[in-house]
C-alpha positions as CSV (number, residue, x, y, z in Angstrom):
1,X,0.0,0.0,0.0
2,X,3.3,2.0,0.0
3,X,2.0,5.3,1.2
4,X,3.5,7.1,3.9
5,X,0.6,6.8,6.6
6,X,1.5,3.1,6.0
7,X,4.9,3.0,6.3
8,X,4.6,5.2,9.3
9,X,2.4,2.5,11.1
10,X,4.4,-0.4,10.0
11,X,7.6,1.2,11.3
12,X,5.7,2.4,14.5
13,X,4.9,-1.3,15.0
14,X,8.0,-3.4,13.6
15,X,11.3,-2.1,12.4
16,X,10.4,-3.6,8.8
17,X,8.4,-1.1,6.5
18,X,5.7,-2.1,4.0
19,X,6.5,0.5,1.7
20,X,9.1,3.3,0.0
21,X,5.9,6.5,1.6
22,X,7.7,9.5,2.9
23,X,8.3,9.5,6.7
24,X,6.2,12.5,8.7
25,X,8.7,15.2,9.5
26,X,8.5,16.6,12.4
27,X,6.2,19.1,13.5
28,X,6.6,22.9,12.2
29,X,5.2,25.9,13.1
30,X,2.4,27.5,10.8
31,X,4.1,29.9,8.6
32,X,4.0,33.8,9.9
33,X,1.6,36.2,8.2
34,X,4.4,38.0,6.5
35,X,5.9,34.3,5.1
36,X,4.2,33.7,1.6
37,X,2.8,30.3,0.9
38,X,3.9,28.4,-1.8
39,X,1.1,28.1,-5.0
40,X,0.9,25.6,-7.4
41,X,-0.7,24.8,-10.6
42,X,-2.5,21.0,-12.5
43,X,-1.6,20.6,-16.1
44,X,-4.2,21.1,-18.4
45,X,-6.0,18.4,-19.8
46,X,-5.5,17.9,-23.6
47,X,-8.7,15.6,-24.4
48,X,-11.4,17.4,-27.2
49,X,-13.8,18.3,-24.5
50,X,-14.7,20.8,-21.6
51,X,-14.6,19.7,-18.4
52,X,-17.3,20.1,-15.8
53,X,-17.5,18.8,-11.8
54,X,-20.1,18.3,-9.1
55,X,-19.7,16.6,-5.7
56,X,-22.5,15.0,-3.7
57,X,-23.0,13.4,-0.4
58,X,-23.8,10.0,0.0
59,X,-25.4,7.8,3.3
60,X,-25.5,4.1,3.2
61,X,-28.3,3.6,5.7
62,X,-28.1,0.0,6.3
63,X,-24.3,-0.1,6.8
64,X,-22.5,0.5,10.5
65,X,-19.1,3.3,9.9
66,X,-16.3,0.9,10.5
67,X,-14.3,3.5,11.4
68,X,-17.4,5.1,13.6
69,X,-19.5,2.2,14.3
70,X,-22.1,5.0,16.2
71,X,-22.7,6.0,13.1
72,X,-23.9,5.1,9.4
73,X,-21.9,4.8,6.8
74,X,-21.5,8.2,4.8
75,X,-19.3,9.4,1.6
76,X,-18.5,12.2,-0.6
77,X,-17.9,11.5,-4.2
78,X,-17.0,14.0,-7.1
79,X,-18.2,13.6,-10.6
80,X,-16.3,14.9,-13.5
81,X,-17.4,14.7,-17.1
82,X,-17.7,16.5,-20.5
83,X,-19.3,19.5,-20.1
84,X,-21.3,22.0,-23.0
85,X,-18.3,24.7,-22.3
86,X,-15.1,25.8,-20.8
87,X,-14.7,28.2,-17.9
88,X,-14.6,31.4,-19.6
89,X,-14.9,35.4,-18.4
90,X,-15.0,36.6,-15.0
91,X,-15.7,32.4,-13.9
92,X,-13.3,30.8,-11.8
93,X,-12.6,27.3,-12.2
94,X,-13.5,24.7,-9.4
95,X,-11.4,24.5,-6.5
96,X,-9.6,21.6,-5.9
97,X,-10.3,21.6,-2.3
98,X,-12.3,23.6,-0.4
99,X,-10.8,25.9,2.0
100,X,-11.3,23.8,5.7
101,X,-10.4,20.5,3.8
102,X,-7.1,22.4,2.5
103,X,-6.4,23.3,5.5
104,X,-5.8,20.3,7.4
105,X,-4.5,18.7,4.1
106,X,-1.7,20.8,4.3
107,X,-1.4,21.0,8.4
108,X,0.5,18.4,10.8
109,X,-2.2,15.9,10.7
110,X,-2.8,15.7,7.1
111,X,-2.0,13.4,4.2
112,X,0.6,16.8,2.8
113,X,2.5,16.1,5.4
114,X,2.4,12.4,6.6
115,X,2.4,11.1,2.8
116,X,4.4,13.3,0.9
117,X,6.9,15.3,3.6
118,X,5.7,18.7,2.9
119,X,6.2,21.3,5.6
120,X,3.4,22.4,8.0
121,X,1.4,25.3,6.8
122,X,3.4,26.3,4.2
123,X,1.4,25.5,0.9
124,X,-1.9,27.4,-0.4
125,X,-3.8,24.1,-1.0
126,X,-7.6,26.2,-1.3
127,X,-5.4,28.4,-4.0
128,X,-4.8,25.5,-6.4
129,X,-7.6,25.6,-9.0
130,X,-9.0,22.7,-11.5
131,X,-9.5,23.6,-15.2
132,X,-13.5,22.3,-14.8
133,X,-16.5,24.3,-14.2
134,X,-18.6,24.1,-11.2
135,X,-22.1,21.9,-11.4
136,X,-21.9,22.8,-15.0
137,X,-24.2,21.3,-17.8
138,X,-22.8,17.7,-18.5
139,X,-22.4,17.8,-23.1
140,X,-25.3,16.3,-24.5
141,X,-25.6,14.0,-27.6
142,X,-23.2,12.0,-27.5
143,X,-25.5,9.3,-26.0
144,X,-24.2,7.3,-22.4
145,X,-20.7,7.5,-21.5
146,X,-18.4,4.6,-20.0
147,X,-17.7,5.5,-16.1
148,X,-14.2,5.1,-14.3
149,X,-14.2,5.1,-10.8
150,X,-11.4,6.5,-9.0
151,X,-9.7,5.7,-5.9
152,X,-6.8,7.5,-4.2
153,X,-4.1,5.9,-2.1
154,X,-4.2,5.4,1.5
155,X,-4.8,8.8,3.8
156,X,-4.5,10.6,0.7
157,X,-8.4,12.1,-0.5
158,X,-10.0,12.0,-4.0
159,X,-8.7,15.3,-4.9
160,X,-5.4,13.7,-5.5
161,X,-5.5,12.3,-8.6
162,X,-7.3,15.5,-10.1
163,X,-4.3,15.7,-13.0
164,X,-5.5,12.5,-14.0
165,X,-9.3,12.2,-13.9
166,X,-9.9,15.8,-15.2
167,X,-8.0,14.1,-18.2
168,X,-9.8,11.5,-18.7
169,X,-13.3,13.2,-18.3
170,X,-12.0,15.6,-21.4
171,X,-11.5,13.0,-23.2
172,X,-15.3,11.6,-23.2
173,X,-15.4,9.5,-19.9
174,X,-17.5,10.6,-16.5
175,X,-15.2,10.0,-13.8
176,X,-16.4,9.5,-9.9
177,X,-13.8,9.9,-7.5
178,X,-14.6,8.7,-3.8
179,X,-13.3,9.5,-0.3
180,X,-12.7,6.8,2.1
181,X,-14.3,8.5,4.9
182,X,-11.9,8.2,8.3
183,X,-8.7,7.0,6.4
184,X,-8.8,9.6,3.8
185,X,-6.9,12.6,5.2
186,X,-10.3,14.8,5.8
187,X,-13.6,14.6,4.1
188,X,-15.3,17.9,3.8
189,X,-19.6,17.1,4.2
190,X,-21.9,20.2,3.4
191,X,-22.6,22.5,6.1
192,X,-19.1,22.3,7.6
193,X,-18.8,18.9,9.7
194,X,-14.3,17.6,8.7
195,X,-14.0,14.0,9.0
196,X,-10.9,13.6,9.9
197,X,-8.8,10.1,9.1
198,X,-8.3,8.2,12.6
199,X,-4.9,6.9,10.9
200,X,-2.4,9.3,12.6
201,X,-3.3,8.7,16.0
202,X,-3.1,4.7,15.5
203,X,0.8,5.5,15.0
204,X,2.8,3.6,18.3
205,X,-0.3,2.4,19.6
206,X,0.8,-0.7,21.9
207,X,-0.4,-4.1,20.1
208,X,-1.4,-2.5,16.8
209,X,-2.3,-5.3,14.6
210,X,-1.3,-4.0,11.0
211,X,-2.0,-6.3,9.3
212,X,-5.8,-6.5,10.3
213,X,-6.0,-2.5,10.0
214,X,-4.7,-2.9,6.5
215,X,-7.4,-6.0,5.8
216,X,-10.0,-3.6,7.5
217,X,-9.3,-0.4,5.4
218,X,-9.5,-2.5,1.9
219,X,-12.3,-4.5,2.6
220,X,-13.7,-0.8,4.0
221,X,-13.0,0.6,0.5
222,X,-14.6,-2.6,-1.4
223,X,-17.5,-2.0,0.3
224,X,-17.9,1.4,-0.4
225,X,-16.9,0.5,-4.1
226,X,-19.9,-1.7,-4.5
227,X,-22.3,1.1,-2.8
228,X,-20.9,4.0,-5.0
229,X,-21.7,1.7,-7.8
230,X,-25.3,0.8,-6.4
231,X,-26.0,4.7,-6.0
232,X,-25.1,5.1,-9.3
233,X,-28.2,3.6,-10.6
234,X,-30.4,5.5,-8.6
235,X,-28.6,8.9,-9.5
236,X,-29.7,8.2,-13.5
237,X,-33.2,8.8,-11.6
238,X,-33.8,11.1,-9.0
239,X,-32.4,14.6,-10.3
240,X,-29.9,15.0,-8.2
241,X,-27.2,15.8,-10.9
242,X,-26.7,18.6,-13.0
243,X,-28.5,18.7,-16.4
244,X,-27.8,16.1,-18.8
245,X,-25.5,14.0,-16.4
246,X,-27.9,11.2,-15.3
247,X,-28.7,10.3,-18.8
248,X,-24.7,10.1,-19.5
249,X,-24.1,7.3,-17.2
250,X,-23.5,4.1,-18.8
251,X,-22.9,2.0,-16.2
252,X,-22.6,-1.0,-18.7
253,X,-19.4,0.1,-19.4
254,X,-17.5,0.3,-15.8
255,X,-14.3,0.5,-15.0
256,X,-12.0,1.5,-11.9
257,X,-8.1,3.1,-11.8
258,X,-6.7,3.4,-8.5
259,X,-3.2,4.5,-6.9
260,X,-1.4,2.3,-3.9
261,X,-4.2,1.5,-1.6
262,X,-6.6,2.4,-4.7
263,X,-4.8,0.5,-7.0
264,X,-5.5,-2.5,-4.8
265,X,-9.1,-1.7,-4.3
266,X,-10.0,-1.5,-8.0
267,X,-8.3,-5.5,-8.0
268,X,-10.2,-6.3,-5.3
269,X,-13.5,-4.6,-6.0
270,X,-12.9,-6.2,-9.6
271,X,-12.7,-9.4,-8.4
272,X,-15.4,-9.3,-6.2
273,X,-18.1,-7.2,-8.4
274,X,-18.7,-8.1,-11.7
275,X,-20.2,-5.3,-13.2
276,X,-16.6,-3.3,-12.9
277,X,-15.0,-4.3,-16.9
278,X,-11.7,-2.8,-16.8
279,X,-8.8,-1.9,-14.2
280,X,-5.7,-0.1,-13.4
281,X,-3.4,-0.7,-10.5
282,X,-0.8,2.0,-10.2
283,X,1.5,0.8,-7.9
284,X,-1.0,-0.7,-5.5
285,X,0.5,-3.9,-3.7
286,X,-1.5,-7.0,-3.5
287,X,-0.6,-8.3,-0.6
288,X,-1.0,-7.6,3.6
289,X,1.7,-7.9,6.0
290,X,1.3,-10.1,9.3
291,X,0.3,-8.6,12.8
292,X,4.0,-7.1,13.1
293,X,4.5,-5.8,10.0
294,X,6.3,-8.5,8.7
295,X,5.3,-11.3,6.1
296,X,3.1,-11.5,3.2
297,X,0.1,-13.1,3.1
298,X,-1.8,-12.7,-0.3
299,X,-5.1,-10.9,-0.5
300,X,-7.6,-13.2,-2.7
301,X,-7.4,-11.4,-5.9
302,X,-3.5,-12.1,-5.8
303,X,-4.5,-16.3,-5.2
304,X,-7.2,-15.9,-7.6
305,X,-6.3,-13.2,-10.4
306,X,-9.0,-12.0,-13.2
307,X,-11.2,-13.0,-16.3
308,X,-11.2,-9.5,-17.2
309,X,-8.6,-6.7,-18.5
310,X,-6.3,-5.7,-15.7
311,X,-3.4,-3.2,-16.4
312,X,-0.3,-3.2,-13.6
313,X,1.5,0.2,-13.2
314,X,4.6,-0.1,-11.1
315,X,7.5,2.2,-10.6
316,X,10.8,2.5,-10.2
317,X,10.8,2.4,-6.4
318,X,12.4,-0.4,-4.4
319,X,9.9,-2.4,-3.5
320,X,8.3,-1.8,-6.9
321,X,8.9,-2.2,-10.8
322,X,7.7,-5.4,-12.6
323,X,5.5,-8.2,-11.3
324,X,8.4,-10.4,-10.8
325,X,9.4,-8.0,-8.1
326,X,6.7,-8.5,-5.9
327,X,4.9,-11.7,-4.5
328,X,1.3,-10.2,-4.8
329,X,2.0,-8.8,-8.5
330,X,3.6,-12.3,-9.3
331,X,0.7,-14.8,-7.9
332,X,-1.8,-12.3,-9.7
333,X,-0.4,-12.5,-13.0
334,X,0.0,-16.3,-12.8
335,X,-4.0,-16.6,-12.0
336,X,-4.9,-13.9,-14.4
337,X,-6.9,-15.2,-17.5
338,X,-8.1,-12.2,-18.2
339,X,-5.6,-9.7,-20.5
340,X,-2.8,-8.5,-18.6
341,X,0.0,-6.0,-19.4
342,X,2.4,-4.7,-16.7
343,X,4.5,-1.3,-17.5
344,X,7.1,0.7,-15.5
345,X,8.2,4.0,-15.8
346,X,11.5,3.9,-15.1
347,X,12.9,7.0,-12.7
348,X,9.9,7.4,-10.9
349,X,8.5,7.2,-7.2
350,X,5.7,6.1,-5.7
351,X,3.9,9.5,-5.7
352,X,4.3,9.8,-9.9
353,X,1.2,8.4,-10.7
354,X,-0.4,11.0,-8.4
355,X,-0.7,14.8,-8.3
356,X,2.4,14.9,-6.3
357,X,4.5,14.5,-9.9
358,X,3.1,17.8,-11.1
359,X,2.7,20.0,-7.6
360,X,5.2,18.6,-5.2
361,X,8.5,19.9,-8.0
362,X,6.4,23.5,-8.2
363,X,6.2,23.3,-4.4
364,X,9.8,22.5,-3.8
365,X,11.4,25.5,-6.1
366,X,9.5,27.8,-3.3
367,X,10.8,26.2,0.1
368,X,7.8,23.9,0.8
369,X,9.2,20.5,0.2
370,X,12.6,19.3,0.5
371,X,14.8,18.4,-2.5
372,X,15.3,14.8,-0.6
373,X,11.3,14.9,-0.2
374,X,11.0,15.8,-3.6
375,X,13.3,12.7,-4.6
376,X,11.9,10.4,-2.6
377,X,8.3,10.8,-3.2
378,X,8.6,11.6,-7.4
379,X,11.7,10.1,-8.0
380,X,13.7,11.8,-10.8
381,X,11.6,11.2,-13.5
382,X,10.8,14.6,-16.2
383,X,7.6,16.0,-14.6
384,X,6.2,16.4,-17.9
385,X,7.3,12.8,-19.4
386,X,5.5,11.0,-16.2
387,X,2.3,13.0,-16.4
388,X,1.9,12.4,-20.2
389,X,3.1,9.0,-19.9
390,X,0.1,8.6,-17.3
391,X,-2.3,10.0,-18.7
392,X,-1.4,8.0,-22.2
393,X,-0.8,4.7,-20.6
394,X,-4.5,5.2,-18.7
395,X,-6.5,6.4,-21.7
396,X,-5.3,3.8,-24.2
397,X,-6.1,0.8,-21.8
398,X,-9.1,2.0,-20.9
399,X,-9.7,3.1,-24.3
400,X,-9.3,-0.6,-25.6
401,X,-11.6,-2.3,-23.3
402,X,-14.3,0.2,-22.5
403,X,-14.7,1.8,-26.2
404,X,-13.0,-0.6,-28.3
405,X,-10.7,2.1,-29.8
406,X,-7.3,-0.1,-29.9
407,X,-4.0,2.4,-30.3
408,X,-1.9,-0.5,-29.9
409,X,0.8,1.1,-27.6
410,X,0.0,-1.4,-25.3
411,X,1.0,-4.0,-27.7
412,X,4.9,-4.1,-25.9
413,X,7.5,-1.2,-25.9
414,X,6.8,2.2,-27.7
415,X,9.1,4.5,-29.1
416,X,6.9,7.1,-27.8
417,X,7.5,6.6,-24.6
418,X,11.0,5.1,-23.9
419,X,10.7,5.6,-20.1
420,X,8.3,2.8,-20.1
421,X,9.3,-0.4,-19.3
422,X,7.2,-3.2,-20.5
423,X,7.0,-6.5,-19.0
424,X,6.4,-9.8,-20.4
């Protein structure tokens, strides 16, 4: 699951790590009023279409919170899709995270800081802007769309793979991205209640069983998978999305990209629910540790594999690259009937599938992350290469098995992109 939440817990609990995260640094005090923060900007997407966003609140009444079993089960999802036109005049685009969200983001307790080493306080998360336009008009005519579910690594929220999914949703998908409530970083409900992710103060707890946290976050993010997809149906319905949206939903046509954590829910919810087509695990292990941290024990997706298209996105970290590398990827591949392709892109980190590739080098050239931070999250990788590369890799899978548009540069190595390793 190789974020840093996880590796703090692991080491907190054993001296072995389960993955290559950034460690927490220690706590720093909130930049002064005269001390500017540091602003950064998302690449634009380069698909035919305008891109439009709306967010919406979902309860599961007949499920307990595992996190806060008083409580049921709620969710905040984001929906991003073709819209009739760009952001234009005096509009602003839609903020990538609201201002009490970005705050603790960015703060001691947040996934900024615990995943991806930046300092305390010092970055204008509520500043960064997306390129789509608030609960705009989805783009009619076109008929239903295929739908990609999105799901971001562990601690980190569904904001953090905006890059990515705005992307896709110019290209002609609708993308729903979905917090984790209570292991995502903060989850930001209308009318102002923060859930905040109980994950920090696990860290050192005496007798911390990681291994069955771990267990209990995925199956956690399966299960709210499986709802997201139930509620799906009834949004076509009940006029709760913006105009034309419902009727764009083709929920035929599924499928699910994830990073770490997500990359090893959209296995698992694959496996497990057949109505997702099509995944993509970018960098996502696929296995838990034992009770100390040690071990590996493989989830049942790893013993089992797929009968559908599964794409494998590793990285040049050290507990990463090609299946061969790592036990979960290996026993997955070998029980996979389904197509398979496995790609690296060589010089990276674990955070270069994420937004960190494109913010976290903008961040760093103004004091708020550390040039071993920087290293060590996004490796050393051209910013520009692994965002394209991404994004290219992404749309031409999905591309194949959700449209049946074939580009073919998932045939084996491409010219176009000779940071990609391809493994057979």
């Amino acid at each position: 699951m190789r974020t840093g939440i996880a590796a703090v817990l692991v080491a907190a609990t054993a001296t072995a790590v389960l993955g290559a995260g950034a460690v927490a640094p220690a706590a720093a005090a909130a930049p002064s009023a005269a001390e500017r923060q540091a602003r950064a900007w998302l690449p634009r997407p380069v698909g035919p279409y305008a891109v439009g966003t709306t967010s919406l609140r979902l309860t599961d009444a007949g499920r307990q919170d595992p996190w806060q079993p008083d409580r049921a089960r709620e969710l905040m999802i984001s929906l991003w899709y073709p819209a009739t036109r760009p952001v234009s005049g005096n509009e602003q685009p839609a903020r990538y995270m609201v201002p009490r969200a970005a705050e603790h983001f960015g703060g001691t307790g947040g996934a900024s800081v615990f995943n991806y080493g930046t300092e305390p306080g010092r970055t204008d998360w509520s500043g960064v802007r997306t390129h789509a336009r608030q609960d705009a008009p989805a783009l009619p005519g076109a008929g239903p769309r295929p739908v990609v579910l999105y799901s971001a690594g562990l601690g980190d929220p569904r904001t953090w793979g905006t890059g990515l999914v705005e992307d896709l949703a110019s290209r002609g998908y609708v993308v729903v991205t979905v917090d984790h409530t209570y292991e995502a970083s903060e989850v930001a409900f209308p009318g102002g209640a923060l859930a905040t992710s109980v994950l920090p103060a696990m860290v050192g707890r005496p007798g911390l069983d990681i291994g069955a946290l771990l267990r209990k976050a995925l199956q956690t993010r399966v299960d709210d998978t499986r709802f997201v997809l139930d509620e799906l149906g009834a949004l076509r319905t009940d006029g709760r999305l913006p105009a034309a949206l419902a009727g764009s939903l083709d929920l035929g046509r599924v499928g699910m990209v994830g990073h770490s954590a997500g990359g090893f829910t959209a296995a698992q919810s694959m496996h497990d629910d057949p109505r997702i087509k099509a995944g993509v695990n970018m960098d996502g292990q696929l296995h838990f540790p034992g009770p100390d941290g040690t071990g590996v024990h493989l989830s049942s997706v790893a013993e089992n594999g797929l009968d559908r298209p599964f794409l494998l996105m590793g990285t040049g970290s050290p507990d990463s690259g090609d299946y061969r590398n790592q036990p979960g990827w290996a026993s997955f591949w070998q029980h996979t009937r389904g197509w398979k392709a496995d790609v690296t892109l060589t010089g990276s980190r674990h955070g270069s599938y994420t937004d960190a590739q494109s913010l976290l080098p903008q961040l760093a050239r103004q004091g708020a992350v550390s040039a071993e931070a920087l290293r060590g999250d996004v490796g050393e990788v051209r910013p520009d290469r692994a965002v394209l590369a991404t994004r290219s890799y992404v749309a031409s899978f999905l591309d194949r098995w959700l449209r049946g548009h074939d580009d073919h540069l998932l045939d084996g190595p491409s010219p176009r992109f000779p940071e990609m390793e391809y493994a057979r």
